[in-house]
One Martini backbone bead per residue (centre of mass of N, CA, C, O) as a GRO file, in nm:
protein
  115
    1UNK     BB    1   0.089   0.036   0.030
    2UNK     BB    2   0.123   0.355  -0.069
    3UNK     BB    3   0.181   0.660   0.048
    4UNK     BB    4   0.114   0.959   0.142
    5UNK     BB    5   0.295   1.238   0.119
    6UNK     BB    6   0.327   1.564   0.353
    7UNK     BB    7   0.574   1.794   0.307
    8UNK     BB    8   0.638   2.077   0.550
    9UNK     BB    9   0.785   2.403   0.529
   10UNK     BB   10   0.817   2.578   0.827
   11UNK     BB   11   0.787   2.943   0.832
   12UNK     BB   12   0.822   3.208   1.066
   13UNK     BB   13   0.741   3.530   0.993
   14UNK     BB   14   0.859   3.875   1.067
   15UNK     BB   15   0.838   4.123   0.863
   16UNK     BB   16   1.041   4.000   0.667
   17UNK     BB   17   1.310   4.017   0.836
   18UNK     BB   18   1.224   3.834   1.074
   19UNK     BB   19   1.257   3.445   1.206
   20UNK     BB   20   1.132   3.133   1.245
   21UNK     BB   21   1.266   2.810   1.210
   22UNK     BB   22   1.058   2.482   1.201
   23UNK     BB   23   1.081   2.311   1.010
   24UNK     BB   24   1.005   2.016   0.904
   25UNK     BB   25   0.696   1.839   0.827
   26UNK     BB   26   0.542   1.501   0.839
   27UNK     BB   27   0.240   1.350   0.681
   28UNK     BB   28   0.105   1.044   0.738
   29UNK     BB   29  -0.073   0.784   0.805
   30UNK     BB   30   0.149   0.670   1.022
   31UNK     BB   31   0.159   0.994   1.072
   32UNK     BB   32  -0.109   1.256   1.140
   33UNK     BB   33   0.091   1.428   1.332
   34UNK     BB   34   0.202   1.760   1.453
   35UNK     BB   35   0.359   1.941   1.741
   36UNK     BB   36   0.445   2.285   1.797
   37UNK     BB   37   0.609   2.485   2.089
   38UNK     BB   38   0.614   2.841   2.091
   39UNK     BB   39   0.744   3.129   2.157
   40UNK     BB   40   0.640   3.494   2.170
   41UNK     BB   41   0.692   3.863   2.136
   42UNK     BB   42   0.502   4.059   2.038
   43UNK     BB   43   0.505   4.337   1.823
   44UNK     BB   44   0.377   4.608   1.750
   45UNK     BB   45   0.232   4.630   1.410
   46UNK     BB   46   0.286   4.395   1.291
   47UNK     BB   47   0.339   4.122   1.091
   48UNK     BB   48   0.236   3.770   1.076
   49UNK     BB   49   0.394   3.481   0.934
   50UNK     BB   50   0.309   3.207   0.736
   51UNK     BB   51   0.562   3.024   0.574
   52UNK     BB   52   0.501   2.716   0.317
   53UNK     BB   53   0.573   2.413   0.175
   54UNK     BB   54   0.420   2.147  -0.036
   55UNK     BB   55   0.370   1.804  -0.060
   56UNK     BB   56   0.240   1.595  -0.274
   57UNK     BB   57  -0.073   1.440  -0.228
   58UNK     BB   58  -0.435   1.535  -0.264
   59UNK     BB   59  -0.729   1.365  -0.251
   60UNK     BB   60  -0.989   1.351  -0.214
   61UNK     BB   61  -1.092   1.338   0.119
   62UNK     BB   62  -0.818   1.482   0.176
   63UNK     BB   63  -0.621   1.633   0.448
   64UNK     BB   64  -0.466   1.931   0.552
   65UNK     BB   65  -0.399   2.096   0.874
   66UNK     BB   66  -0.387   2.426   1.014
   67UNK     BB   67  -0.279   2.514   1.344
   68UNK     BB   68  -0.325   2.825   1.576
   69UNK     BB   69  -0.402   2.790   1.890
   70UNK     BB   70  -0.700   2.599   1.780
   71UNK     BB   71  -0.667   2.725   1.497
   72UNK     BB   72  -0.767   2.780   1.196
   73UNK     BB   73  -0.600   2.871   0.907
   74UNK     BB   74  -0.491   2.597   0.698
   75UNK     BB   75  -0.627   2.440   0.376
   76UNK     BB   76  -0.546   2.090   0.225
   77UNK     BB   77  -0.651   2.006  -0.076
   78UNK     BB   78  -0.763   1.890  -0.369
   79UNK     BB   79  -0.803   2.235  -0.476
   80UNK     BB   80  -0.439   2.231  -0.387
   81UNK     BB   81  -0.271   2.060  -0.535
   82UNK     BB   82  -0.027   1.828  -0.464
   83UNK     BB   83   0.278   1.659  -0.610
   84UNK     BB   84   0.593   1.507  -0.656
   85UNK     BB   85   0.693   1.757  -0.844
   86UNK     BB   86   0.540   1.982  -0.662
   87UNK     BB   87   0.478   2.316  -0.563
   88UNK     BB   88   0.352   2.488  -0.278
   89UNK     BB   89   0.303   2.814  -0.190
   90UNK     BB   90   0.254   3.002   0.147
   91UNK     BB   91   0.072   3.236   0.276
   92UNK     BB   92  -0.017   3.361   0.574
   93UNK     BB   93  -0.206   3.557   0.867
   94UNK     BB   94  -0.115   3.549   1.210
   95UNK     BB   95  -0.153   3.782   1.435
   96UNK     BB   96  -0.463   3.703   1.545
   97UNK     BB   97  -0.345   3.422   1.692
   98UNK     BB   98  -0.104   3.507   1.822
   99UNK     BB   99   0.089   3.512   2.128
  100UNK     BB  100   0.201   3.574   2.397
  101UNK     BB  101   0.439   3.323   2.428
  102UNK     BB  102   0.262   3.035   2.408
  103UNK     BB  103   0.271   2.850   2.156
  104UNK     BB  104   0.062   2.643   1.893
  105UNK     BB  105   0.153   2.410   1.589
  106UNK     BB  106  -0.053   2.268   1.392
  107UNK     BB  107  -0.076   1.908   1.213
  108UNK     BB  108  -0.299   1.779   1.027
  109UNK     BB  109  -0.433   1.520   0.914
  110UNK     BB  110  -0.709   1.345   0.667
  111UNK     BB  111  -0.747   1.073   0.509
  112UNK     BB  112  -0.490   0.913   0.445
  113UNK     BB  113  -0.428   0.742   0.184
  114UNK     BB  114  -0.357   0.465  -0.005
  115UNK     BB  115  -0.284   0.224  -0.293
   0.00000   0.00000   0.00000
């Protein structure tokens, strides 16, 4: 059985001009989710975005949320679907989801099989 793999490469940007580097996340079947728990100070007037790049097949009933402390952010599923040879860039705002202090950025697969 073969399975879908969906690695995002996620980076949080603080006004483009400083970032913090969170690592690739990779969801397949056998392991549907992670889990990252990050600081941040936020600084008043900032845009902050999460920027990240997504790899992998996305079919029908299938998707991948990103969740930021609690909130839906972004969902990836079959209309914006990403192939193992394509790369789909993306750009989130997520000021008003950011916290000071700790943060949780979740990635949940839904629905990942293989055939």
């Amino acid at each position: 059985m073969r399975k879908y793999l969906i690695i995002l490469a996620l980076i949080l940007f603080l006004n483009s001009s400083f970032g913090y580097y969170l690592g690739y996340i990779e969801v397949t079947e056998s392991n549907p989710a992670k889990t990252i728990t990050f600081n941040m100070d936020k600084v008043e007037n900032y845009t902050y975005k999460l920027s990240f790049v997504h790899y992998g097949n996305i079919k029908g009933g299938m998707q991948v949320n990103i969740y930021l402390n609690g909130n839906l952010v972004y969902t990836i599923d079959d209309s914006n679907d990403a192939s193992p040879t394509y790369r789909k860039n993306a750009t989130i705002n997520i000021t008003n989801y950011l916290r000071n202090g700790e943060n949780v950025l979740k990635v949940e697969g839904v629905n990942l099989i293989g055939n």
